[in-house]
C-alpha positions in Angstrom: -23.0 -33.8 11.2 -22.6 -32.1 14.3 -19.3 -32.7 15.8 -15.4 -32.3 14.7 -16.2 -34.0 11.3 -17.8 -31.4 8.7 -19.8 -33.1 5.8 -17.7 -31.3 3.0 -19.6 -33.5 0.3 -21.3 -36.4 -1.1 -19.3 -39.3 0.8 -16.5 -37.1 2.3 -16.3 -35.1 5.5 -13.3 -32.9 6.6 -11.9 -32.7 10.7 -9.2 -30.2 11.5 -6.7 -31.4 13.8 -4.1 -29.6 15.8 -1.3 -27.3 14.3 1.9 -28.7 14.5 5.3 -27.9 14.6 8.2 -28.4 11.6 11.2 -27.2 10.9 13.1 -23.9 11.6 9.8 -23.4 13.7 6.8 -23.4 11.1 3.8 -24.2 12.2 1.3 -25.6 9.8 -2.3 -26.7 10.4 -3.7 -30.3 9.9 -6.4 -31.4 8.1 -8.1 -35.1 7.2 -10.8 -36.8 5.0 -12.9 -39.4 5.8 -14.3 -41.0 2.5 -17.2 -43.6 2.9 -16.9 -46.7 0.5 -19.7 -48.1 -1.7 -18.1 -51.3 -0.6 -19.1 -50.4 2.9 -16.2 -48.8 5.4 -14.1 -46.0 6.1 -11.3 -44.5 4.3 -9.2 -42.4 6.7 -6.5 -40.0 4.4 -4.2 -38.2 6.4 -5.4 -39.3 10.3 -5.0 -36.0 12.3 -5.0 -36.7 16.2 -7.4 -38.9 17.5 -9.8 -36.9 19.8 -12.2 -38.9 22.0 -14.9 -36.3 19.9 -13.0 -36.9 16.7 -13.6 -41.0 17.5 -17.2 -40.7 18.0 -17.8 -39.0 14.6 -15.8 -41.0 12.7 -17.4 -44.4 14.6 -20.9 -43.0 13.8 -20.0 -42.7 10.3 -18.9 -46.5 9.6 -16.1 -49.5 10.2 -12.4 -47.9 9.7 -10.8 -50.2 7.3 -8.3 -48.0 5.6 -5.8 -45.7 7.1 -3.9 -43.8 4.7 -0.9 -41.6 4.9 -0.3 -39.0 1.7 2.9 -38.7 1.6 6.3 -39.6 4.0 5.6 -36.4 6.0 1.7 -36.9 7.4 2.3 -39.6 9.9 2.3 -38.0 13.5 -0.7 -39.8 14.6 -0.6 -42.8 12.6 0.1 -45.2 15.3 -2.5 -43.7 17.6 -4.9 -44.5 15.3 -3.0 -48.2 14.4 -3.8 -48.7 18.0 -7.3 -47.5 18.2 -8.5 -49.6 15.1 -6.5 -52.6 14.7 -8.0 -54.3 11.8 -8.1 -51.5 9.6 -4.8 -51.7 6.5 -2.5 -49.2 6.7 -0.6 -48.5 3.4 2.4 -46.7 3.3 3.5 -43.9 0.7 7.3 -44.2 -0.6 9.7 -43.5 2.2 7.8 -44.0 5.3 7.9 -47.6 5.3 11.9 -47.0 6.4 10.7 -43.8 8.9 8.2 -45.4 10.7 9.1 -48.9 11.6 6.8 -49.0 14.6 3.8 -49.0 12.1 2.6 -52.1 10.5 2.1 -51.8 7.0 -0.1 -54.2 4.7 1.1 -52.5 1.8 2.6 -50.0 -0.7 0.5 -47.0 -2.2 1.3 -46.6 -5.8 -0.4 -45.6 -9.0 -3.0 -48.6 -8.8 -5.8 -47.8 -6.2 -6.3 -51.0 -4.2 -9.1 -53.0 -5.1 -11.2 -52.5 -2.2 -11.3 -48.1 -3.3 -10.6 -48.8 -6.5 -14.2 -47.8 -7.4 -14.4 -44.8 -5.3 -10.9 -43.1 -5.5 -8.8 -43.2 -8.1 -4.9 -42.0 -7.2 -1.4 -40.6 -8.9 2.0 -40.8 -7.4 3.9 -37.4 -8.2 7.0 -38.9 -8.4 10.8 -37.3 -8.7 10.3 -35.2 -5.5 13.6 -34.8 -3.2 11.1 -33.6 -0.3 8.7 -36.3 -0.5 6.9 -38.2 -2.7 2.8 -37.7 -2.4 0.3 -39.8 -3.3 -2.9 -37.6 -5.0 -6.2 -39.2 -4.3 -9.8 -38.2 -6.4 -12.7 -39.0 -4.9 -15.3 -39.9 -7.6 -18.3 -38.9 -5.9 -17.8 -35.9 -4.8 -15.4 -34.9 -7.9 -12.3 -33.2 -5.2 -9.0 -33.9 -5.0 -6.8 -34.2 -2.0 -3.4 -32.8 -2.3 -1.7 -32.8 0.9 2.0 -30.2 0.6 2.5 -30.1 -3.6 -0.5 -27.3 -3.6 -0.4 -24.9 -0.3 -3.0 -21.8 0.3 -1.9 -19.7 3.5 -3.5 -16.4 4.0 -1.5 -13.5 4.9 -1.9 -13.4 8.4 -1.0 -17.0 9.0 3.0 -16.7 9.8 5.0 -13.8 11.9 7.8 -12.0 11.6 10.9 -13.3 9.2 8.7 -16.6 8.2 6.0 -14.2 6.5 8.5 -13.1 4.4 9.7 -16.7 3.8 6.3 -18.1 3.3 5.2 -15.3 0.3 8.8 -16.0 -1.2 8.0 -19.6 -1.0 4.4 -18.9 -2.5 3.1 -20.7 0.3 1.3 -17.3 1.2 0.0 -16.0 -2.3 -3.7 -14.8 -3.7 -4.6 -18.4 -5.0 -3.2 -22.0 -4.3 0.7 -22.5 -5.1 3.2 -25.2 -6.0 5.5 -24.3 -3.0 8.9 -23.1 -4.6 10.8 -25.4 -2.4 8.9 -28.0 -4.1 9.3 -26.5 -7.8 13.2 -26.6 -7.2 12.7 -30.4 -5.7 11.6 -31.5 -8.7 14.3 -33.7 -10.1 12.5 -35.5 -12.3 10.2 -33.3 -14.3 9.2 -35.6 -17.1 7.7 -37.6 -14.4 6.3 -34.9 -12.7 4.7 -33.8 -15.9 2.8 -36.7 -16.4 1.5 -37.4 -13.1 0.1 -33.7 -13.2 -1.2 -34.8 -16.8 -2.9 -37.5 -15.1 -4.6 -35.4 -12.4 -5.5 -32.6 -15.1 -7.5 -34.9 -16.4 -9.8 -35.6 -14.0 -13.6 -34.1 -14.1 -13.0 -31.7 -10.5 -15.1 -29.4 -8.2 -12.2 -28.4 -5.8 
């Protein structure tokens, strides 16, 4: 499809969105999947702005029913797109329920996909995170799974001066995809941790 949505494969396309800005001055990129249901609808994971282009793609592509933050941290544009599709559900991941109090929430994400995705995405909460606590999504037909911070893949070029150095002590830079060390030290609950990447481990993936 032509367009800011990329067909990345069968049922799922990809849109980059805008790089945004965190703390001590990082700048990070943003990325979403749109997943279409057998049920019929859209599954929106991580809603990056909402371009007029960005809207026309995703419009062409079906009914939004599902919006669907990751984890506590991907929520920038979550109410623009609460306000440009009001009947779709938004669930919220642990923690942002209590940060965002503007959004309305029709529910918690946890272990048990909803029944409505439940035969098209399956899901694992990594739990005993101090950062966050993410929510992993696989997509059946396709065979991917979405991580959203717990894996991280810049290349070299990506951050300047004194952050370069951060980022390849942090493994966020590094020659294949990396468990951030900020996030390895997080972990305060390994046992849990374990088993949730047990879980995922399991799971039949192309990428």
């Amino acid at each position: 499809m032509a367009g800011s949505l990329k067909e990345f494969g069968l049922g799922i396309w990809i849109a980059d969105g805008p790089i945004v800005t965190a703390a001590a001055g990082f700048h990070y990129p943003t990325r979403m999947a749109v997943i279409g249901l057998s049920g019929g609808g859209l599954f929106i994971w991580s809603p990056v702005e909402l371009t007029n282009e960005l809207r026309a793609d995703v419009d062409a592509l079906g009914v939004v029913r599902f919006l669907i933050p990751p984890n506590s941290l991907h929520h920038v544009f979550l109410a623009d797109w609460q306000r440009g599709y009001p009947d779709a559900k938004v669930y919220a991941p642990p923690g942002l329920r209590e940060k965002r109090r503007d959004i309305l929430f029709c529910g918690e994400l946890g272990d048990t996909p909803a029944a409505d995705w439940a035969d098209d995405l399956d899901q694992v909460v990594v739990r005993g995170n101090r950062i966050t606590t993410e929510i992993v999504f696989f997509h059946r037909a396709s065979r991917t799974v979405l991580f959203t911070d717990l894996i991280q893949h810049f290349h070299a070029g990506w951050f300047k001066g004194w952050r370069a150095l951060v980022a390849r002590l942090d493994l966020m830079v590094a020659a294949e995809p990396s468990v951030p060390r900020k996030f390895r030290a997080g972990f305060t609950d390994r046992r849990a941790a374990r088993a949730a990447l047990q879980r995922i481990h399991g799971r039949p993936k192309e990428c």
